[in-house]
LUMPAMAR-662624 format. One line per 3 residues: their letters; for each residue y, x, z of C-alpha. Coordinates in pm, 1 decimal, m for minus. Layout:
BEGIN
A) Y/X/Z | ... $
This chain:
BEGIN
XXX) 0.0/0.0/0.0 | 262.9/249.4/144.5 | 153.5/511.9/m192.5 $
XXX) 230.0/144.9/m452.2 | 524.4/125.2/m277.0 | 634.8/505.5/m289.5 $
XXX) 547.3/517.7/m668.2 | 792.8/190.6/m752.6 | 1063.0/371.6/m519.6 $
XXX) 996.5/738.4/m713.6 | 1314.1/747.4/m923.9 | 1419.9/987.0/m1164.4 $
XXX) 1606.6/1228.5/m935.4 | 2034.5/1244.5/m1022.2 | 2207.0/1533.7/m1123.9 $
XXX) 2074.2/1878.8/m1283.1 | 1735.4/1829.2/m1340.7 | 1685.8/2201.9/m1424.3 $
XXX) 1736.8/2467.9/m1091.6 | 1964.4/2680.6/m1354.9 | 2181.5/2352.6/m1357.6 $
XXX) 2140.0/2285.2/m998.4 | 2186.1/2669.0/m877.7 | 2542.3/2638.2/m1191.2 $
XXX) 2641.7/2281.9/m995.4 | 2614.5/2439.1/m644.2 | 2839.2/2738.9/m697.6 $
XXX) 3093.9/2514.4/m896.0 | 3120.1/2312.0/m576.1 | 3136.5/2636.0/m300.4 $
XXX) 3390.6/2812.0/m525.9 | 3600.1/2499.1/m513.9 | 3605.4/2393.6/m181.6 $
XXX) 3592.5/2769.7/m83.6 | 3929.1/2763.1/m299.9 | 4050.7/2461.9/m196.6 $
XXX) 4071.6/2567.4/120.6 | 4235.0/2917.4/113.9 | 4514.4/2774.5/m117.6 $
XXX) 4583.3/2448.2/55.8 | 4607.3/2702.2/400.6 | 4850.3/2942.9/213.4 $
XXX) 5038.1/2696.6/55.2 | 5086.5/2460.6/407.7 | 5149.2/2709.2/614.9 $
XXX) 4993.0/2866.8/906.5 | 5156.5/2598.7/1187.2 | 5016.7/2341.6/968.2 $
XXX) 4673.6/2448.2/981.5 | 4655.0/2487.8/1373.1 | 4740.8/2112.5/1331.4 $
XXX) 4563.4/1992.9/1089.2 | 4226.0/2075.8/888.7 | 4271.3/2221.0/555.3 $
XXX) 3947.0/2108.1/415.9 | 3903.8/1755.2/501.0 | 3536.0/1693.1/545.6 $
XXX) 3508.1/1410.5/270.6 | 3612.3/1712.6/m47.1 | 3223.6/1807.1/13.7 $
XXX) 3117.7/1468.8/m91.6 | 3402.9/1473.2/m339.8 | 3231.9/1790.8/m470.9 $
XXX) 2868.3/1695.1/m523.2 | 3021.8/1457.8/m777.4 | 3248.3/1656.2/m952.6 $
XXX) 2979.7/1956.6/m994.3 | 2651.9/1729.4/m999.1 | 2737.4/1447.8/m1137.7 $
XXX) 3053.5/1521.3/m1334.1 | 3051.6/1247.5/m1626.3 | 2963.3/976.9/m1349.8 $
XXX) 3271.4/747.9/m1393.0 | 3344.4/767.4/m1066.3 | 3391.3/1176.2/m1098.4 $
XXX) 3675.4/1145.2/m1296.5 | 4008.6/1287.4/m1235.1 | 4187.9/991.3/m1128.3 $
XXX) 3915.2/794.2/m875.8 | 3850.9/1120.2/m720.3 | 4255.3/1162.1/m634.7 $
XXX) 4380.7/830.2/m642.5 | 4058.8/720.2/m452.3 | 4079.2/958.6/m147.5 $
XXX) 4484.6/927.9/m117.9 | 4510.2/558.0/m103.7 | 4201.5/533.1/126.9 $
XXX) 4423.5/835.4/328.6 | 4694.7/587.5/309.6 | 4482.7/296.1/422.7 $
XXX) 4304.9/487.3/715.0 | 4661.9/601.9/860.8 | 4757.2/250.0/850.6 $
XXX) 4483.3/127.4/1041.6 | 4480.3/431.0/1272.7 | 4815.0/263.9/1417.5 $
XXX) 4653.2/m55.1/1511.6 | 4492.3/31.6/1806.2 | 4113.1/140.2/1915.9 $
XXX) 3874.7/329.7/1693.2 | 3613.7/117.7/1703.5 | 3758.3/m194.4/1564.9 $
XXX) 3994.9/16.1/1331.9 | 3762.7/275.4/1201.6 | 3515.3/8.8/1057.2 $
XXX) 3842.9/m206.6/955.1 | 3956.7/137.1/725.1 | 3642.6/208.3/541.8 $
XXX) 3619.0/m158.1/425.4 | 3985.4/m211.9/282.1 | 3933.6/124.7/133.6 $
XXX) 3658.8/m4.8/m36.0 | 3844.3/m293.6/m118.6 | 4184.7/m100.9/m250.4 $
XXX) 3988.7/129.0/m437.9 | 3821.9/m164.1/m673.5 | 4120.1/m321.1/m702.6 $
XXX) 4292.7/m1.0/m826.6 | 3981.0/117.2/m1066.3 | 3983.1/437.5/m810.1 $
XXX) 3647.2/334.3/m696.7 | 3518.1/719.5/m542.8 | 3256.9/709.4/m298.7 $
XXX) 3363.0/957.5/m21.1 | 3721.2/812.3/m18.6 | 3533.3/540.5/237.3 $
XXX) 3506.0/859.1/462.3 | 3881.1/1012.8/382.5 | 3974.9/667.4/548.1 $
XXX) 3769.8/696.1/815.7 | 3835.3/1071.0/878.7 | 4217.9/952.8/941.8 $
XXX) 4093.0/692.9/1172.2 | 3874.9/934.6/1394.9 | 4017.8/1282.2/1295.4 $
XXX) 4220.7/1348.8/1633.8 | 4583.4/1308.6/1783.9 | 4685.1/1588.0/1514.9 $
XXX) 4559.7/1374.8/1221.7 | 4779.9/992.4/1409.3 | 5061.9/1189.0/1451.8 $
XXX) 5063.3/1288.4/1087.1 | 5073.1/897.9/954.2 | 5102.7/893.3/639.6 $
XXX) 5171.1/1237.9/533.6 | 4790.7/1275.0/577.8 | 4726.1/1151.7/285.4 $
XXX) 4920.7/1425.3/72.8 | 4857.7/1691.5/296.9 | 4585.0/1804.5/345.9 $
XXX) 4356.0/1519.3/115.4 | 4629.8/1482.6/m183.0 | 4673.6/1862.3/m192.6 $
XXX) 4284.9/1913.7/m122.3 | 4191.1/1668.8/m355.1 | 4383.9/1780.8/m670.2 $
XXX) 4240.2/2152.9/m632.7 | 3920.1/1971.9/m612.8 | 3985.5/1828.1/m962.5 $
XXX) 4129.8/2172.5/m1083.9 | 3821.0/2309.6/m982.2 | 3597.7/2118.3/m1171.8 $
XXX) 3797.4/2117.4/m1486.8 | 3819.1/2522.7/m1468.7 | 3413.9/2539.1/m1375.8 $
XXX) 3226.5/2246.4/m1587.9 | 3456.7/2374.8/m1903.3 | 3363.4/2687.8/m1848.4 $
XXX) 2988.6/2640.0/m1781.0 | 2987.9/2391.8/m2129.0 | 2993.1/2044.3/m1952.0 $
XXX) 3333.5/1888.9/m2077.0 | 3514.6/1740.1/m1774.2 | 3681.4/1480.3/m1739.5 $
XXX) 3414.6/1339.9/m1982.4 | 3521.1/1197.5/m2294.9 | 3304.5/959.1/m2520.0 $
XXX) 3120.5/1127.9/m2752.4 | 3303.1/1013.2/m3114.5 | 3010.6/845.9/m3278.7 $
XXX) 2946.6/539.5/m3481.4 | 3009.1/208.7/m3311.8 | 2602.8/114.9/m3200.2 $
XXX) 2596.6/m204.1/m3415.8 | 2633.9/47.0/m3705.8 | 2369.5/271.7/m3616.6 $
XXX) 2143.5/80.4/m3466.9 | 1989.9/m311.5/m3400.2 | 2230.5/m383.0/m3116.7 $
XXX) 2556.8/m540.2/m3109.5 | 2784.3/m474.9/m2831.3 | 2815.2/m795.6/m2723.1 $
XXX) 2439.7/m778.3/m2662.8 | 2496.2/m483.8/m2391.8 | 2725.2/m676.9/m2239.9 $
XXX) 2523.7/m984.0/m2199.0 | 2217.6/m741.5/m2101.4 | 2440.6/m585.7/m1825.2 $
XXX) 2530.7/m917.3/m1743.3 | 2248.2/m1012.8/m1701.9 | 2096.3/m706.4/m1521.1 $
XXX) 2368.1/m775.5/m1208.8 | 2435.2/m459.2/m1083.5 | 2698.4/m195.6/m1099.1 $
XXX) 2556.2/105.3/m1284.6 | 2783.9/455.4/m1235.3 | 2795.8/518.2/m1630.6 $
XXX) 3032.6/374.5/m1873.8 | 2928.5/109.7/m2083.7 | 3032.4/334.6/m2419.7 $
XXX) 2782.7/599.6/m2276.8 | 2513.2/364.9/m2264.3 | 2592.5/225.2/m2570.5 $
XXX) 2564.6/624.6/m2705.3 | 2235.8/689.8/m2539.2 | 2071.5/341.9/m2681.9 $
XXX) 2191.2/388.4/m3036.1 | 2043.0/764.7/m3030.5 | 1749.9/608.6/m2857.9 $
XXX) 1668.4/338.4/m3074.9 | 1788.0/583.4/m3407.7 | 1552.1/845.5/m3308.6 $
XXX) 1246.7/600.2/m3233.4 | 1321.7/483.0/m3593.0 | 1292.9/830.3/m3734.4 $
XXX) 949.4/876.8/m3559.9 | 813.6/547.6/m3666.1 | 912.2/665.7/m4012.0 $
XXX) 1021.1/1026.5/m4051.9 | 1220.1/1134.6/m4365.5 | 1023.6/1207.2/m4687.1 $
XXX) 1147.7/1412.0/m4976.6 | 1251.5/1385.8/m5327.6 | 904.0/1473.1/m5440.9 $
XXX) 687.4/1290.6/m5194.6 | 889.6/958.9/m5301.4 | 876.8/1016.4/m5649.5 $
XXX) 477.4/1090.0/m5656.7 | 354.3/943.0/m5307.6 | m2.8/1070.3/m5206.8 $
């Protein structure tokens, strides 16, 4: 029973499947927040940094996207900074409203809930809210300017980072759509039939509906090509 229901669990595992990718997306990720840190100290000041960190936690999180995961939608440039400063921004509002325990849940959800609205939806911005809920008296007193310094200024570098790395190591960031032939063209989908298929699936899927439309028509083109691979001049003109 318990090995059925391991095997239906068993999921392809995310990110670098290879350990030269994995071993490439782990040193991405310690040479930015390793960066991150040094310049967001230097540029802050020392005072600053006895008072606040200058590597919030969440940039770890931050960073197994951006170096793992990097053409996951919710990798991009903008979720990753807009996410984590208006979740800042929510958490140092709530931090004012008394008690941790009420307030701290209270963040992470309208975090949640400002980040969908804004199409900044990034995972460990839930934390950055959080982190200014529970992060100390030096982290209250800030307010607001906790969420440009340190997790604006900690967040950008993050985003530098990853541009400077997954360029250099060949994985184009932020991802662009590959320009290819609209599916319907290519292949025996329209995509209005993706979109009722995703309807229809129910669930939020961290890849961009182009990109899935990419990987079906290549799918469904090279199946094709199998099923019937190319012939030449010759074998057409005097088949066996």
């Amino acid at each position: 029973m318990f090995s059925m229901l391991f095997k239906r669990l068993r999921l392809r595992p995310a990110g670098p499947a290879t350990f030269s990718g994995q071993a490439r997306s782990a040193l991405g990720a310690l040479l930015a927040l390793l960066t991150t840190a040094l310049v967001t100290r230097a540029a802050l000041g020392g005072t600053f940094a006895a008072a606040l960190p200058y590597l919030v936690a969440p940039m770890a999180a931050s960073a197994v996207l951006l170096f793992c995961l990097p053409a996951a939608p919710l990798a991009q440039p903008w979720p990753v900074i807009g996410g984590n400063v208006v979740s800042a921004l929510v958490g140092a509002a709530c931090g004012q409203l008394g008690g941790p325990l009420g307030t701290a849940p209270l963040a992470g959800g309208l975090a949640v809930a400002a980040m969908a609205a804004l199409g900044w939806l990034h995972p460990p911005g839930g934390a950055v809210a959080v982190t200014a809920v529970l992060g100390g008296a030096a982290v209250q007193k800030a307010g607001l300017w906790f969420a440009l310094a340190p997790v604006g200024v900690n967040s950008v570098l993050m985003v530098l980072g990853a541009v400077a790395w997954n360029n250099l190591s060949g994985h184009r960031y932020p991802h662009v759509q590959p320009a290819v032939r609209p599916p319907e063209q290519k292949a025996g989908f329209a995509r209005e039939d993706l979109d009722a298929a995703l309807d229809n699936y129910g669930e939020t899927l961290d890849v961009s509906r182009d990109d899935l439309a990419t990987i079906f028509a290549e799918t469904e083109q090279r199946a094709a090509e199998r099923r019937a691979p190319p012939h030449s001049c010759g074998e057409v003109a005097h088949p066996v």
